[in-house]
N, C-alpha and C positions, 0 to 999 in steps of 0.2 A: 517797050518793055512788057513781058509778058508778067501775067497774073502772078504766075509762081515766084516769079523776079522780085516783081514787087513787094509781093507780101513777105520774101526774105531780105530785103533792104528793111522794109518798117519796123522787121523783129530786129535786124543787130543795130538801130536805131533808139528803141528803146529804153534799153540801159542807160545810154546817151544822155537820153533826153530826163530819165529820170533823175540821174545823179547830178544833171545840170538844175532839174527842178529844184533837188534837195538843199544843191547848193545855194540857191535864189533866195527860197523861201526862210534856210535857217540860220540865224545867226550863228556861229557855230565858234565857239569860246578855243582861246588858241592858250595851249603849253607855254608858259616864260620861257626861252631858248637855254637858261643856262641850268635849268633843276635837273639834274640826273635819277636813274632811276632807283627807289627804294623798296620796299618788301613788298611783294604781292599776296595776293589770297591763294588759297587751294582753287583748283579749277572744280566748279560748281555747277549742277545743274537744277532742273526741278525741283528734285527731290530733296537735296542736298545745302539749298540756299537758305541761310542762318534764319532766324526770326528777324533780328536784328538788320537784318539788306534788303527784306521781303516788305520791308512795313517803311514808309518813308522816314528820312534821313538823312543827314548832313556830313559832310569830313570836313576834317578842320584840315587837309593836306590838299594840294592838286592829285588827283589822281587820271586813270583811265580805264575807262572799260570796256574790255577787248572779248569779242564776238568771236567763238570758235565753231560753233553749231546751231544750226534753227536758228530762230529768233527773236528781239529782244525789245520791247519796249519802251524806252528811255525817255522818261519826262519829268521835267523842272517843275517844279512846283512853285516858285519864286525865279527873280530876276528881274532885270530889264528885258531880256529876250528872254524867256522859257522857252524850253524845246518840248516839240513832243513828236518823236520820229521814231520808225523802226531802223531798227539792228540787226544787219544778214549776217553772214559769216564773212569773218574779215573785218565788218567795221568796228569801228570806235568810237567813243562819246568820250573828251575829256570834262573832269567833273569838276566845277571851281568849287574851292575849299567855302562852307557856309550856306551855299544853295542848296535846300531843302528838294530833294529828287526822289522818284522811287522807280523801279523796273517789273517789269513786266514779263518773266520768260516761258519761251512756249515751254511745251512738255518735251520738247526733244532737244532743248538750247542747253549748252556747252560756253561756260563761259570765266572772266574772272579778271580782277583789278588789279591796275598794275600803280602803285601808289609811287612819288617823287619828293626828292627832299631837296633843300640844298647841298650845294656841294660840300658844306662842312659840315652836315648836321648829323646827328645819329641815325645810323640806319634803322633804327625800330623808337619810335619816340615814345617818349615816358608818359605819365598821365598828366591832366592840367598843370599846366605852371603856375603856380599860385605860392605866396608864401610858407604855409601853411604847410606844404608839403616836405620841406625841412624838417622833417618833426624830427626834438631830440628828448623830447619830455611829451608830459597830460598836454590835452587842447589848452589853450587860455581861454577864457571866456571872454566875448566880445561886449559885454555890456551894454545890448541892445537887444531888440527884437529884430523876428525874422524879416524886416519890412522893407527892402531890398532886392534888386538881382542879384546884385552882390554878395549880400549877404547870403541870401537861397542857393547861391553856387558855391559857396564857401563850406556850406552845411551839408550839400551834397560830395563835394569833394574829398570832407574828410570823413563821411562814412564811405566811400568808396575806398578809403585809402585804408580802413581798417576791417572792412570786407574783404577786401584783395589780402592782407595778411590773416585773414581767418581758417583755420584748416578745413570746420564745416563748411563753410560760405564758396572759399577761394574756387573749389574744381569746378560751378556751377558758371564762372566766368571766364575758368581758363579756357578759351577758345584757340589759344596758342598766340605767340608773342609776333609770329608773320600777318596776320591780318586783326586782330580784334582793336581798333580803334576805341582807347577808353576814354579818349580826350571828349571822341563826338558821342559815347552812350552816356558820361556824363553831364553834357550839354544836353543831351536829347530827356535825362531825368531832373535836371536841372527846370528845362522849359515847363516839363509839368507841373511842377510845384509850384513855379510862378504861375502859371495859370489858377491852380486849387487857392495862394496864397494873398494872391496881388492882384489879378485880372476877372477871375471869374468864380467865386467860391462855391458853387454849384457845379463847376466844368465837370463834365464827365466823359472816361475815358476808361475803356474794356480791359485795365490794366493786366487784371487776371487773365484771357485769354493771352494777351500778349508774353505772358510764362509760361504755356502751355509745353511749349516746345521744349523747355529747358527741366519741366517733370516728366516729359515723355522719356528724355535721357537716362534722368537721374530721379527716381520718384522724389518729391517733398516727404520730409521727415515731421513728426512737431518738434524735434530739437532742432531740426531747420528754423521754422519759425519763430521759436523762442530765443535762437541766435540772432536771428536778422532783426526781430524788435526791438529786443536788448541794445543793440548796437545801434540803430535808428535812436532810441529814444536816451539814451546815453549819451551822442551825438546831439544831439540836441539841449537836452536837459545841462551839457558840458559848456555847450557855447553862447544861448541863449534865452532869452526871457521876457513872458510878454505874451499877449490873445494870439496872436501869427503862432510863435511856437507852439501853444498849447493846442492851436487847432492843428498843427503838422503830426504831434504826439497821438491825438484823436483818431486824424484823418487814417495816420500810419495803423493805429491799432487796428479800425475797422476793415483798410483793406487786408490786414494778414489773417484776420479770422473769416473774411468773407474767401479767401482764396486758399483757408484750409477747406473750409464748405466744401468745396467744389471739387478739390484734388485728394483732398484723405475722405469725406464724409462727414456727414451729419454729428458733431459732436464727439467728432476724436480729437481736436487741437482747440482750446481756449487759450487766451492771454493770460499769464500765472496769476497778474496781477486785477486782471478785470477791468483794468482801464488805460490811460494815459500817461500815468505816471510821469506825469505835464512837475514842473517846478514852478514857483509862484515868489 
């Protein structure tokens, strides 16, 4: 076999051998055979890829994530296997619902989630299942403190449920009803709070850059801010009572005046009230 022979055998080899490596090395999570396919994202690039997909994160669905151009990073942050493999054009990573993942796409990737439901289920699913979301009246008051996961999911849920019906608030989250997962950005503000609340009271976390994205949009208002505390501390002040709530009332004031700081300036947005406006 001549030189030239050889060394074009070893190239169409390659691929071969590579995607056989892949296969060896990765546990690779398989699709349940009977979920059909349900709403996917806009196809996204670079530039284009939410706050929310760019920063690690969880679906509460099966989904998949299909590789149209460049590409793509794909790795578990949890699991028994975590992965952590690139993504050509053509492949896929399915994503198990609860596996904490984040992506990585080049500047030239082209890409986008194709989410699955059951066969009977709604094609676009609603927010957390929880009681609560019933609502036909005021909150009731739970007659406890925040001192819970439970509880801390419950308190986030229903200010999200009354965010989502806010006409200031509502455009900042409508990301549209084919992809924005509210079940898992609930759970993902959900987790913080139990960290601030229950795990680590000191946690800290760049909360504010993490909105940056969504004033780049729509600049922050202070009738922005004055809505979403109202409602934070409303929430709260509706359902519960107790050191936990009173630090949640706090924690919330400080971060909405700390992240006018930075988006409107120095001393254009205070809280009406000056504080916490905690119940006792």
């Amino acid at each position: 076999m001549t030189r030239i022979a050889l060394l074009f055998a070893l190239a169409t080899l390659l691929p071969t051998v590579a995607a056989a490596r892949k296969a060896i090395t990765m546990d690779q999570p398989m699709l349940p055979a009977h979920l059909v396919e349900a709403r996917r994202t806009p196809l996204f690039d670079y530039a284009t890829l939410p706050e929310s997909l760019a920063t690690s994160h969880r679906t509460t669905v099966w989904a998949e994530f299909r590789v149209q151009a460049g590409t793509v990073r794909f790795v578990d942050l949890e699991g028994e296997f975590p992965r952590d493999e690139r993504l050509d054009v053509g492949d896929t990573a399915v994503i198990v619902p609860g596996v904490e993942h984040q992506v990585e796409p080049s500047t030239d990737a082209r890409f986008y989630i194709q989410f699955f439901r059951e066969p009977d289920a709604a094609m676009v699913p609603g927010a957390v299942s929880v009681d609560s979301l019933d609502r036909s009246g005021p909150w009731t008051h739970r007659q406890r403190d925040l001192d819970t996961e439970e509880e801390i999911l419950e308190m986030v849920t229903r200010q999200y449920f009354d965010v989502g019906q806010d006409d200031l608030l509502q455009p900042y989250f409508n990301f549209g009803p084919d992809f924005f997962d509210w079940q898992a950005h609930i759970r993902t503000v959900a987790d913080y709070w139990c960290h601030v609340l229950l795990y680590a009271p000191d946690y800290e976390i760049d909360t504010i850059e993490r909105h940056r994205h969504l004033h780049d949009q729509a600049p922050f208002t202070p009738e922005s801010f004055d809505r979403w505390l109202r409602i934070f501390h409303d929430t709260v002040n509706g359902g519960w009572t107790g050191p936990k709530a009173t630090t949640a009332n706090k924690r919330a004031t400080g971060m909405a005046w700390a992240m006018a700081q930075r988006f409107l300036g120095h001393g254009v947005w205070r809280p009406a009230d000056g504080g916490s406006r905690a119940t006792t």
